[in-house]
C-alpha positions as CSV (number, residue, x, y, z in Angstrom):
1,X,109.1,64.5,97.8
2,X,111.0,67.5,97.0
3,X,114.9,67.1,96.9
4,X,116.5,69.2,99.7
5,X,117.9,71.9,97.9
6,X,113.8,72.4,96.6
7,X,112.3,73.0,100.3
8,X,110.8,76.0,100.3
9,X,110.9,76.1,104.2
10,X,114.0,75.5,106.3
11,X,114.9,75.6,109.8
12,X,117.5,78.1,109.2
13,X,114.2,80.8,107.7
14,X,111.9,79.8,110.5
15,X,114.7,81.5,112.8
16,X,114.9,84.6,110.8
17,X,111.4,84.8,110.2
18,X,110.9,84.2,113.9
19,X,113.6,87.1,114.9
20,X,112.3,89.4,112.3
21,X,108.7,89.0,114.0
22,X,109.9,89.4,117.5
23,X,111.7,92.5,116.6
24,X,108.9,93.9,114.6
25,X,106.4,93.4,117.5
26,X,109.0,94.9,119.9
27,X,109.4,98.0,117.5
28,X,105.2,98.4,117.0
29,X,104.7,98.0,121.0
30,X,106.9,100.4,121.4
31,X,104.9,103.1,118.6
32,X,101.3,101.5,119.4
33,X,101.5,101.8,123.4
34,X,102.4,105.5,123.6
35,X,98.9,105.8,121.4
36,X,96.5,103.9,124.0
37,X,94.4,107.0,125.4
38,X,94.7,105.6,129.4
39,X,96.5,106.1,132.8
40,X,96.1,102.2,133.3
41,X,99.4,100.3,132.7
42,X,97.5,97.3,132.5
43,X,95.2,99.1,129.6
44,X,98.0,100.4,128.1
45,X,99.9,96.3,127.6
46,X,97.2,95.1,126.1
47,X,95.9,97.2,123.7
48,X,99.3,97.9,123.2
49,X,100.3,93.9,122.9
50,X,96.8,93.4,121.0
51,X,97.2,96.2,118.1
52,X,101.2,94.9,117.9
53,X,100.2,91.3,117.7
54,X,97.8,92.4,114.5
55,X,100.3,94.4,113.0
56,X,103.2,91.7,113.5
57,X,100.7,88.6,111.8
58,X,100.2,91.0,109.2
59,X,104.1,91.2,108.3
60,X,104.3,87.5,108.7
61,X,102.4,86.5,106.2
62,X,104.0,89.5,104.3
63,X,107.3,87.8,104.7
64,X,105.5,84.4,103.9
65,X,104.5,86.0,100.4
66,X,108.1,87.8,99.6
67,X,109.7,84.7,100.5
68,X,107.2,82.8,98.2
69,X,107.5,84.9,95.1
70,X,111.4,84.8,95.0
71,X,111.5,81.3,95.3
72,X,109.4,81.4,92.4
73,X,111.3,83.9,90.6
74,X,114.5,81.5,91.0
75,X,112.7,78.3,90.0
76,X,111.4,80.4,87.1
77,X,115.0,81.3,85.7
78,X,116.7,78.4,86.7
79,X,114.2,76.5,84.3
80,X,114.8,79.3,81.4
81,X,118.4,78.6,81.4
């Protein structure tokens, strides 16, 4: 079991990584809806909410992998020292 100061997931990241993804989403509705070629407000949310909800998984599991390879990165040079 890996010692505390180890995890590589903590409650305190989950909540970034949970405002960051909100925030994205809100920020690609916002570009994505204006794009969706209808009159039909109902159209319009969820193409709008369907191309976001791509988008925002994508930068998830971008953040996932950023977070990943600095972890990495400070396991690496903590062990050269």
């Amino acid at each position: 079991m890996p010692s505390p100061e180890n995890k590589l997931v903590t409650p305190l990241s989950i909540a970034i990584d949970t405002v960051l993804c909100i925030a994205f989403f809100l920020y690609m509705y916002t570009v994505v809806s204006t794009h969706v070629p209808s009159k039909d407000h109902r159209m319009v949310l969820f193409f709008g909410a369907s191309g976001s909800g791509c988008m925002t998984l994508v930068f998830w599991l971008t953040l996932q992998m950023f977070r990943m390879v600095v972890k990495a990165q400070q396991r690496r040079d903590a062990a050269a020292k």
